[in-house]
C-alpha positions as CSV (number, residue, x, y, z in Angstrom):
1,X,15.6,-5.3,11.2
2,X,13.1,-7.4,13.1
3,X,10.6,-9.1,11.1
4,X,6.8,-9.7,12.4
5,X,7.6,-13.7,12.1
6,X,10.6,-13.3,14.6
7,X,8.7,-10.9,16.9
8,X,6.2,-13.8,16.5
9,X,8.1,-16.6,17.3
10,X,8.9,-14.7,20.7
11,X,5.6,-14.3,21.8
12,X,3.7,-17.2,20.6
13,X,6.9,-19.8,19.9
14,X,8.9,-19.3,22.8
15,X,11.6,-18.3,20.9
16,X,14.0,-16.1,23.4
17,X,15.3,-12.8,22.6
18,X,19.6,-12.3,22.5
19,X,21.4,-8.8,21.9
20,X,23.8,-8.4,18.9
21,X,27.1,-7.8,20.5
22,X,28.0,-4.8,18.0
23,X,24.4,-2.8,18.4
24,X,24.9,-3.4,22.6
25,X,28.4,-1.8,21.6
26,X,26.5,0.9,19.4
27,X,23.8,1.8,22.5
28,X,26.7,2.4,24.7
29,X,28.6,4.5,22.3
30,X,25.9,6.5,22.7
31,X,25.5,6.3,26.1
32,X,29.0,7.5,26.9
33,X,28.8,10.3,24.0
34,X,25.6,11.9,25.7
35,X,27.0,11.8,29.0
36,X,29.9,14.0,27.7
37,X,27.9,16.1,25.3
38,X,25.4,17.0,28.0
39,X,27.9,18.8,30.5
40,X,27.0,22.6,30.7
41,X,24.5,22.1,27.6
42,X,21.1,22.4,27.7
43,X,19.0,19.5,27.2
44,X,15.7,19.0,27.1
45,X,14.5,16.5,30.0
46,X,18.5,15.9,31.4
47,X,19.0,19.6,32.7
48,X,15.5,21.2,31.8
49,X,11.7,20.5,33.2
50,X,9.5,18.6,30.7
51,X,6.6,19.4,28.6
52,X,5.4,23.0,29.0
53,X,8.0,23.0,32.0
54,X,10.7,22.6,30.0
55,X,11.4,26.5,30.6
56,X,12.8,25.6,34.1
57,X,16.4,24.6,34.5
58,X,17.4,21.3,36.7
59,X,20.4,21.4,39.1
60,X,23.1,19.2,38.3
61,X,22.4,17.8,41.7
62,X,19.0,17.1,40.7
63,X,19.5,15.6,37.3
64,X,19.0,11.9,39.0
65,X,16.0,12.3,41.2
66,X,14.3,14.3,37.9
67,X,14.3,10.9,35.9
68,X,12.8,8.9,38.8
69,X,9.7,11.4,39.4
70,X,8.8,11.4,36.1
71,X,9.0,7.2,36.3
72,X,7.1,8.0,39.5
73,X,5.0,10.4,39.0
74,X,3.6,9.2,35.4
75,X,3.3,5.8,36.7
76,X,-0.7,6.8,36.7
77,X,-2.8,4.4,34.1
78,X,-6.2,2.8,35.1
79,X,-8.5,0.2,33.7
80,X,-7.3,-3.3,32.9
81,X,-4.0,-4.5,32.7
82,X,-3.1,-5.5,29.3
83,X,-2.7,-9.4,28.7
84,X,0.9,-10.5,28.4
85,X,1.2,-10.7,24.7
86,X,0.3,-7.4,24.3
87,X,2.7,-6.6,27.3
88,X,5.7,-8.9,25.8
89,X,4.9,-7.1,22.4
90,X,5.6,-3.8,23.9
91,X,8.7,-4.3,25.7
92,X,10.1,-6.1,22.1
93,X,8.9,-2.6,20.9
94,X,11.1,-1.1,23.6
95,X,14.2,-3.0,22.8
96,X,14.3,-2.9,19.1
97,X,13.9,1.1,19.7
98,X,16.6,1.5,22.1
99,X,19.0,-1.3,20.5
100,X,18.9,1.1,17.5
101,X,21.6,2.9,19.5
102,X,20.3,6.6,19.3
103,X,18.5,7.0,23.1
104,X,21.4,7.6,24.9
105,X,20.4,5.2,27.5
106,X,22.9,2.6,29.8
107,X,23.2,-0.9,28.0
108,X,22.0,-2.2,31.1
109,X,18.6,-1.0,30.6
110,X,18.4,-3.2,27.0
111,X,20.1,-6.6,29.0
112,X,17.3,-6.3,31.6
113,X,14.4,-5.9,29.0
114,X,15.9,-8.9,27.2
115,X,16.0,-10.6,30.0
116,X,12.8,-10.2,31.3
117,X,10.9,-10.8,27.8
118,X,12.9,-14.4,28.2
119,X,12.1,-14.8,31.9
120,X,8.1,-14.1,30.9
121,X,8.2,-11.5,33.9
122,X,5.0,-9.0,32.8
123,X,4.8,-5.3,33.9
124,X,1.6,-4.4,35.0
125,X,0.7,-1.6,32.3
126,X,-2.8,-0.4,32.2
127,X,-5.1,0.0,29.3
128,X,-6.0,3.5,30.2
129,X,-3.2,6.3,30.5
130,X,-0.9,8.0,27.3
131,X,-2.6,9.9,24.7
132,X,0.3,9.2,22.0
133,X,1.7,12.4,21.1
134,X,4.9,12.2,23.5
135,X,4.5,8.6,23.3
136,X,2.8,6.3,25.6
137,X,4.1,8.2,28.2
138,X,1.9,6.3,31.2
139,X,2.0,3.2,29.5
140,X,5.7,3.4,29.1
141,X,5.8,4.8,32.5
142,X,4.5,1.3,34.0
143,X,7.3,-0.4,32.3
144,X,9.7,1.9,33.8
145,X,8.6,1.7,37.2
146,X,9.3,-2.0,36.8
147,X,13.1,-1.9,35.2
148,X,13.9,0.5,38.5
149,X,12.5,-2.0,40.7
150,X,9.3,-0.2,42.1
151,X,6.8,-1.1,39.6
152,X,4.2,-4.4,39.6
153,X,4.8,-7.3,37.3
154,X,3.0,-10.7,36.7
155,X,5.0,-13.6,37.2
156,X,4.0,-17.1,37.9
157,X,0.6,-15.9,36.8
158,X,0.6,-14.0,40.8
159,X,0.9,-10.1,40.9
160,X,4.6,-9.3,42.2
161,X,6.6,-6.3,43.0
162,X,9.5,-6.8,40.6
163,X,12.0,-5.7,42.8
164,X,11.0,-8.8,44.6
165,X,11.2,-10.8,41.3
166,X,13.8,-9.8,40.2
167,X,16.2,-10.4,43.1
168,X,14.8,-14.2,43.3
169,X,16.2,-14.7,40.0
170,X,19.4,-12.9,40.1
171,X,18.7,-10.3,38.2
172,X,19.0,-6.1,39.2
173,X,17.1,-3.1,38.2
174,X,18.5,-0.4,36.5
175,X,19.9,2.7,37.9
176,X,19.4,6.5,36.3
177,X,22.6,7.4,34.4
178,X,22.0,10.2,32.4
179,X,17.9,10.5,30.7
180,X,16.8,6.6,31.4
181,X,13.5,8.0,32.5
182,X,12.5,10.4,29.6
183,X,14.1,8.2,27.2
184,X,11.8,5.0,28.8
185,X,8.7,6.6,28.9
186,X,9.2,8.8,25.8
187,X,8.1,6.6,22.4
188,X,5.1,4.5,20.8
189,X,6.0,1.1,22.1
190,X,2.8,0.3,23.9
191,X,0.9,1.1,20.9
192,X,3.5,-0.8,19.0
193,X,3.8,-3.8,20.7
194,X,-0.2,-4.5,20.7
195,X,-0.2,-3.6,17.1
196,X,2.2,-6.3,16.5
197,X,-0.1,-8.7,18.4
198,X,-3.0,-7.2,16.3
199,X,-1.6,-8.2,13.4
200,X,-0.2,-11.1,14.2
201,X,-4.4,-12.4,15.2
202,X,-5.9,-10.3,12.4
203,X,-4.1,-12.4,9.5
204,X,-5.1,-15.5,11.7
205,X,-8.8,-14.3,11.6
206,X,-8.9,-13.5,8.2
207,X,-7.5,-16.9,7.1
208,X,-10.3,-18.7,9.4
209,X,-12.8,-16.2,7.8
210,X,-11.6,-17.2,4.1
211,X,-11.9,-20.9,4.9
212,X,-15.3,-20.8,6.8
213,X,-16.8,-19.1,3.9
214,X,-15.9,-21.5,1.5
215,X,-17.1,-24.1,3.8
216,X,-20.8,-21.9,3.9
217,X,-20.6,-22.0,-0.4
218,X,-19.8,-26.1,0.0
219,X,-22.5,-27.0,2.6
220,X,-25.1,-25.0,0.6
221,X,-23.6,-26.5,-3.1
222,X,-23.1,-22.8,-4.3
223,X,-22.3,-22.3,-7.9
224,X,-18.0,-21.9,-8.2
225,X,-18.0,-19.5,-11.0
226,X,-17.9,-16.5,-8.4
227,X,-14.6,-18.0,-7.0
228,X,-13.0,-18.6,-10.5
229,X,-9.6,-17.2,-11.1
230,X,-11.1,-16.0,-14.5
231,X,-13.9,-14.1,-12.7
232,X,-11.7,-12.5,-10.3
233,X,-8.6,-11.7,-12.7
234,X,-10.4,-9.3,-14.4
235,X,-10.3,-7.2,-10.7
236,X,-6.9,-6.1,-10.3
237,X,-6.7,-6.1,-6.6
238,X,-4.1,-8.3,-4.9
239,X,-6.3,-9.4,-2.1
240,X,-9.5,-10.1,-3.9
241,X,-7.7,-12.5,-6.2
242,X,-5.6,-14.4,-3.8
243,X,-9.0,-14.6,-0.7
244,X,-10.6,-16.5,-4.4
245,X,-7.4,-18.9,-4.7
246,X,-7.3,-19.6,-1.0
247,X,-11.1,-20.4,-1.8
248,X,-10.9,-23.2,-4.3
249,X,-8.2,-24.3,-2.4
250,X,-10.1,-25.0,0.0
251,X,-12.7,-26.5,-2.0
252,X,-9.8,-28.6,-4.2
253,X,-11.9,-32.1,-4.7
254,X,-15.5,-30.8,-3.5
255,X,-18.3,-33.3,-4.4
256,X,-21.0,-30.9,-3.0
257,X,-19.9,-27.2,-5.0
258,X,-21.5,-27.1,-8.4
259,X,-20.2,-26.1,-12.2
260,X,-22.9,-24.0,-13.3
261,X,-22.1,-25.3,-17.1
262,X,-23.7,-28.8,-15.8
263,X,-26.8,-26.9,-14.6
264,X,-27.8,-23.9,-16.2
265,X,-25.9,-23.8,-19.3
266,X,-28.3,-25.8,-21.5
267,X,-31.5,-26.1,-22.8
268,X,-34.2,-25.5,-19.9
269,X,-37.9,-26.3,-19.5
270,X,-38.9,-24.8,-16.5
271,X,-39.9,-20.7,-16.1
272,X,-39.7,-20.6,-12.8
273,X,-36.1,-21.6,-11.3
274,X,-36.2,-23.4,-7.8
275,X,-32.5,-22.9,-7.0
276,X,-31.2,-19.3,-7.3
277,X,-29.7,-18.7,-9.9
278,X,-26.6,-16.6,-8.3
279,X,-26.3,-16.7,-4.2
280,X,-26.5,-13.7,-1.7
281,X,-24.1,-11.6,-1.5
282,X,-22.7,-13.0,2.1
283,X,-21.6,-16.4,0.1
284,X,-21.1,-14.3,-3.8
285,X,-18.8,-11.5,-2.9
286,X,-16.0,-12.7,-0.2
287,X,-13.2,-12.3,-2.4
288,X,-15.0,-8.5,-2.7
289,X,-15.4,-8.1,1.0
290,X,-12.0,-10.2,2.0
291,X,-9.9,-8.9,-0.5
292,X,-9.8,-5.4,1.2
293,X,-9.1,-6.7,4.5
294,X,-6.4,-8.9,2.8
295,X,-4.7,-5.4,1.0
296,X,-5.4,-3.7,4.5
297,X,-3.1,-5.9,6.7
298,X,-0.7,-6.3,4.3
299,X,-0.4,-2.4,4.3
300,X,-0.9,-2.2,8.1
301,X,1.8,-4.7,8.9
302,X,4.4,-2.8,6.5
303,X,3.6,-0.2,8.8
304,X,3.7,-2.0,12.4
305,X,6.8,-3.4,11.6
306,X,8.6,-0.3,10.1
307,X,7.6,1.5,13.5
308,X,9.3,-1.3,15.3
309,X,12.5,-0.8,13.8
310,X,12.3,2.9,14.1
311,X,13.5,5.2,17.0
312,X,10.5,6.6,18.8
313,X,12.0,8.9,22.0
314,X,12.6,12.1,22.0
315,X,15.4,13.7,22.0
316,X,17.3,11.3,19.3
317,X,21.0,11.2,20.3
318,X,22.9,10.7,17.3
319,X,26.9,10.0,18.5
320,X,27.8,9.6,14.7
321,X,27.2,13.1,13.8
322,X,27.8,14.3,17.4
323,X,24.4,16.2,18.1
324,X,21.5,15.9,19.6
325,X,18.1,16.3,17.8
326,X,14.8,17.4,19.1
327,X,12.0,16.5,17.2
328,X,8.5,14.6,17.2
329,X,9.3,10.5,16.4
330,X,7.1,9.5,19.4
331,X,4.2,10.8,18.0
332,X,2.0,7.8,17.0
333,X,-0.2,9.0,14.2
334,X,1.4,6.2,11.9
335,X,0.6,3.2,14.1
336,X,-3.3,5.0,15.3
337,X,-4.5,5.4,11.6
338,X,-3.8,1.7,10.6
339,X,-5.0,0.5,14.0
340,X,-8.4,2.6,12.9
341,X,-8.4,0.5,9.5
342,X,-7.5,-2.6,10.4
343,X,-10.5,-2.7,13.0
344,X,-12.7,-0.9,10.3
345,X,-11.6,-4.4,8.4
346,X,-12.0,-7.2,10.8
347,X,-15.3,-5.4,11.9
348,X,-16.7,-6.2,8.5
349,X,-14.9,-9.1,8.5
350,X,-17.5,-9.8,11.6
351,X,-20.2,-8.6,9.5
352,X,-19.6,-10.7,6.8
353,X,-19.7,-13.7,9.7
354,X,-22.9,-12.6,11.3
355,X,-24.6,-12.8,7.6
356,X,-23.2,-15.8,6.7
357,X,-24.5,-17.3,10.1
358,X,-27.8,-15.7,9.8
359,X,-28.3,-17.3,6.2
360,X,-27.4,-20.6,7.6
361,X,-30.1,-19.9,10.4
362,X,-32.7,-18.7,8.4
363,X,-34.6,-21.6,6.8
364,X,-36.9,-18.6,4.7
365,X,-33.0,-17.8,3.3
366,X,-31.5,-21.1,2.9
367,X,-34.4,-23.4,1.8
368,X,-32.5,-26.4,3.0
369,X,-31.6,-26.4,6.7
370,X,-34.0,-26.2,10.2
371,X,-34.2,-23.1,11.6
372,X,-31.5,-22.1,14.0
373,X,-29.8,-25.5,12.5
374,X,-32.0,-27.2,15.1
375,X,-31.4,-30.9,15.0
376,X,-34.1,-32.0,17.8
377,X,-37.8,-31.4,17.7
378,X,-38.7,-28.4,16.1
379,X,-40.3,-25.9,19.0
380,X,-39.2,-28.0,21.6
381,X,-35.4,-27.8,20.9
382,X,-33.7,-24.6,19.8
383,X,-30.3,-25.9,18.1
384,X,-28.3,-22.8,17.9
385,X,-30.8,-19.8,18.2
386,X,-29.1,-19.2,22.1
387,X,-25.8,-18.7,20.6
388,X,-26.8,-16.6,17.6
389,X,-27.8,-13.8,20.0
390,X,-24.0,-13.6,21.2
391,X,-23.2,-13.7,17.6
392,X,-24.7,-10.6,16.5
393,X,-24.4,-9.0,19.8
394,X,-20.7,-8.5,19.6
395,X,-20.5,-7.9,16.1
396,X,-22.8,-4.8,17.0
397,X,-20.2,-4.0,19.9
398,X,-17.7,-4.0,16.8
399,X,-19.4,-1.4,14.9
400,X,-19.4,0.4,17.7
401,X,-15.6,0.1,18.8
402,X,-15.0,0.9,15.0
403,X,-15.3,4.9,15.1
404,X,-11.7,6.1,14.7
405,X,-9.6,7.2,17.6
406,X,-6.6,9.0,15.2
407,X,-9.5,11.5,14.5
408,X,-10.2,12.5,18.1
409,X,-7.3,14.4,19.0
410,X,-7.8,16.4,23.0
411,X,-5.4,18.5,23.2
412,X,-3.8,17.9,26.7
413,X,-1.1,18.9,29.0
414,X,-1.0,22.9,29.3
415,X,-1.9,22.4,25.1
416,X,1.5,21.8,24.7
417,X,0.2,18.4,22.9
418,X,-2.3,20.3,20.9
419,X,-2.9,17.3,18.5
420,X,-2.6,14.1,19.6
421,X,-2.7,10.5,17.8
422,X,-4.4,8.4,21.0
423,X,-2.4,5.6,19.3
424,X,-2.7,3.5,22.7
425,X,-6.3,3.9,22.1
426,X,-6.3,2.5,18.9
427,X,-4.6,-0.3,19.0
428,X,-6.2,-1.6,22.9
429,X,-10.1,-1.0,20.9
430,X,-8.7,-2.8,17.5
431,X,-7.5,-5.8,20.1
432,X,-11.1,-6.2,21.6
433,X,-12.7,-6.0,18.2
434,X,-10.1,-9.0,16.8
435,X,-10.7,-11.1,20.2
436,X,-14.8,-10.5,19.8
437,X,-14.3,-11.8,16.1
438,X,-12.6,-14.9,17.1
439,X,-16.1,-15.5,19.1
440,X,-18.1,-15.0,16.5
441,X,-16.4,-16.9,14.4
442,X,-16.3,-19.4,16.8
443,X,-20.2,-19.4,16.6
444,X,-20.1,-19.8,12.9
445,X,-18.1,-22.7,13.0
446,X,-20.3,-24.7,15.6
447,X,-23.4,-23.6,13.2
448,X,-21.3,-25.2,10.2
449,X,-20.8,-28.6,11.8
450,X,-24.0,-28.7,12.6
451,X,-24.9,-28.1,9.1
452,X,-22.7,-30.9,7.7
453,X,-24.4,-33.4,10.5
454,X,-28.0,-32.3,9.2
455,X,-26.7,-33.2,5.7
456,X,-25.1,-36.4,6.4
457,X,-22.6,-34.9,4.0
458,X,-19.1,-35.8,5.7
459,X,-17.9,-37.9,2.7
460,X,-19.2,-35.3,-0.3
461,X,-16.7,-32.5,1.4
462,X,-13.5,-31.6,-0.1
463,X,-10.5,-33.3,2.1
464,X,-9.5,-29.6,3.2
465,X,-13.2,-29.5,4.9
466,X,-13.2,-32.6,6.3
467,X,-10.3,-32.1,8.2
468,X,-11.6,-29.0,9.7
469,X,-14.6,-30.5,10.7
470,X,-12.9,-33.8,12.0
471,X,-10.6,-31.8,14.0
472,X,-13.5,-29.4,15.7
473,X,-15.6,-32.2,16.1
474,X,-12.8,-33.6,18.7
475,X,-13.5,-30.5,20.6
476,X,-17.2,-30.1,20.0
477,X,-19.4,-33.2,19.6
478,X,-22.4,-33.3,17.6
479,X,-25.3,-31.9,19.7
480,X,-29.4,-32.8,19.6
481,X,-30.7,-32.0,23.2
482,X,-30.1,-28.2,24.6
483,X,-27.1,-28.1,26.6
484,X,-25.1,-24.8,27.9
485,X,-22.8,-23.8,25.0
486,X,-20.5,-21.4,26.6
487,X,-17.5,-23.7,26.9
488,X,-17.8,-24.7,23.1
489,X,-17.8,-21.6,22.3
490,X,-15.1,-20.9,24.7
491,X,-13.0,-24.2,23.4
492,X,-13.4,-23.3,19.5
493,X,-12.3,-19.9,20.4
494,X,-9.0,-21.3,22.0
495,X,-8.8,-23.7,18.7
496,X,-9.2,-21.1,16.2
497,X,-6.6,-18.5,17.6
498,X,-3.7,-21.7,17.6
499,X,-4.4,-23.4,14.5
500,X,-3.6,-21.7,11.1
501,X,-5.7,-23.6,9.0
502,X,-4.4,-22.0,5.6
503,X,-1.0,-19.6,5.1
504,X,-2.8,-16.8,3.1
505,X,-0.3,-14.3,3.0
């Protein structure tokens, strides 16, 4: 079984992939059972069309050049080309399925995918293509076109034919043995392997999200009662209670957050309060709004992971009970629904951000900072009201990207699909809604520092904030005077998606 921390240590450690000795010995006993078992049988897509062709027998002389059309002939995506994490992530996807040892497929098929996940050679697979019912079939296509030799890869950051690539570093494409085609293209690793690298981000944005909140309730000396573990204990939700401990973690040795015993628990004079007495909901209720996206990618990585360790073509060739089995396990309803919630989540996630920014921006809100945290000359300068637009901007492309794809099924190919998961979909739109978060978070965190500046209140923050605002600070100086901020928010970006700056699950 492969674990998301192994699959992560491949893509983002440089960890390299090596095949168990025993399971290659398992996918060729397979291998050599469906090569005998198919003779003078009838099997779907080895002796038979496919899809709503699958009525029309193959010659055995035709067997061969049948798997390499449908490599060829699928080979069809458009739009972008998905960035090489997600395209490592799916070939992983592809090699835990097949090293499961029930595809029937040559071993050489699984020493070739190991070896070019370790040689980073990328297949060029395009966003746009499978509707995830027979699997990624276009997607997967792509990456078949590739092990044959045919197809485009990345290598050396330059567009190659791997055929090309492969023969400058000793390595050879596969041949068609028995069902290497249909068994390629057949199965949900596309949507798989950009889920893994969904997940792998989301938990990274949620911890940044947990931390920069607690930063919002130092800077403005919120009351702590709403992160106590008393307070939250009495909600029984995993995630709500452990987004408050992460929280006071943070805040461990705070001069700034304030014990509302010292404050409001005594005898008082005045009748009208000048501090609120409890905060807005954008600083009062994370663990509420963070807990659920905590519970949701706990769930959604259970998920991810079990569909990486699952066989996902069609047919399943099982040489231990000496049968083949047709069936549905590439449909990708499992990996499309939680996809659909976990960018549902980091959308509001976003939301949560863009309020917490806007309270920080708004000096009617706050009663304590400039508008737009502007440090100049008020009306001459504008501080951070240029970057706010790109704030809420993409958070409102988020809302937008968050309509589910698992419930917009078209049923496709001669209806033969006739209820489809557009899994692919999913998990490409749940990408671009976790890399838009990591700007607006990025936003936030420039609007923060800028906040602890205004204050002059370095030495009052707990030593888990000062860190973070020592080490961003490195990367983004202090600013007065209006300047381009693109490439800060560009830079923080880049620092928020490499630096864990709390392990929250």
């Amino acid at each position: 079984m492969l674990s998301l921390q192994e699959v992560q240590q491949v893509l983002l450690e440089g960890a390299k992939v090596e095949l168990d000795a025993a399971a290659v010995a398992n996918v060729k006993a397979s291998f050599e059972f469906l090569k005998t078992f198919s003779a003078k049988k009838l099997i779907y897509g080895i002796n038979t069309g496919f899809g709503p062709m699958a009525q029309y027998r193959i010659s055995d002389e035709d067997t061969h050049q049948l798997q390499y059309n449908l490599i060829r002939s699928h080979s069809s995506g458009a739009g972008k080309i998905l960035p090489p994490l997600a395209t490592k992530g799916l070939m992983i996807a592809r090699l835990s399925s097949f090293m499961q040892g029930f595809s029937g497929i040559h071993p050489e098929v699984v020493e070739l995918l190991r070896d070019m996940i370790n040689h980073n050679i990328y297949p060029c697979v395009y966003e746009h293509g499978g509707v995830g019912a027979s699997g990624d079939l276009v997607q997967l296509a792509h990456l078949a076109h590739t092990l044959i030799g045919e197809g485009e890869v990345v290598y050396e950051d330059k567009i190659q034919i791997s055929g090309d690539v492969f023969a400058k570093l000793g390595l050879k494409p596969i041949g068609v043995h028995v069902r290497e085609g249909l068994a390629i293209i057949n199965g949900t690793s596309a949507m798989t392997g950009v889920s893994l690298v969904n997940i792998i981000y989301a938990k990274q944005l949620l911890a940044w999200s947990a931390v920069l909140s607690a930063i919002v309730n130092e800077v403005v000396e919120a009351f702590d009662d709403h992160l106590s573990a008393e307070l939250n204990a009495v909600k029984k939700h995993v995630g709500q209670n452990r987004i408050a401990e992460i929280m006071r973690g943070v805040l461990k040795d705070s001069k700034m957050v304030r014990h509302r015993p010292d404050h409001l628990y005594k005898e008082l004079e005045e009748e009208i309060f000048k501090d609120k007495v409890q905060e807005y909901y954008s600083l009062r209720c994370v663990p509420q709004v963070l807990g659920p996206v905590y519970d949701t990618l706990l769930h959604a990585e259970r998920v991810v992971v079990e569909e990486l360790n699952s066989v996902s073509d069609n047919p399943v060739v099982d040489h231990h009970q000496k049968n083949v089995f047709h069936g549905g396990n590439f449909h990708g309803d499992y990996i499309s629904l939680e996809m659909d919630k976990v960018k549902i989540a980091i959308t509001k996630l976003s939301m949560l951000s863009e309020r917490q920014l806007n309270y920080l921006m708004n000096d009617k809100l706050n009663h304590k900072f400039p508008p737009f945290m502007n440090l100049g000359k008020l009306g001459f300068n504008f501080g951070m009201q240029g970057v706010q637009f790109t704030a809420t901007s993409t958070v409102a492309e988020n809302q937008t990207l968050s309509f589910p794809m698992s419930v917009h099924s078209i049923p496709n190919n001669n209806d033969n699909q006739d209820i489809v998961s557009m899994g692919c979909n999913s998990a490409v739109m749940t990408n671009r809604v976790i890399e838009n978060t990591f700007e607006v978070l990025a936003v936030q965190t420039m609007t923060l520092l800028q906040a602890v500046d205004y204050l002059n209140c370095q030495e009052r923050l707990s030593p888990a904030s000062h860190k973070i605002y020592q080490d961003v600070r490195a990367i983004f100086p202090k600013f007065i005077d209006d300047a381009p901020r693109f490439n800060d928010v560009k830079n923080i970006k880049t620092y928020l998606m490499a630096t864990e700056p709390v392990h929250i699950f």
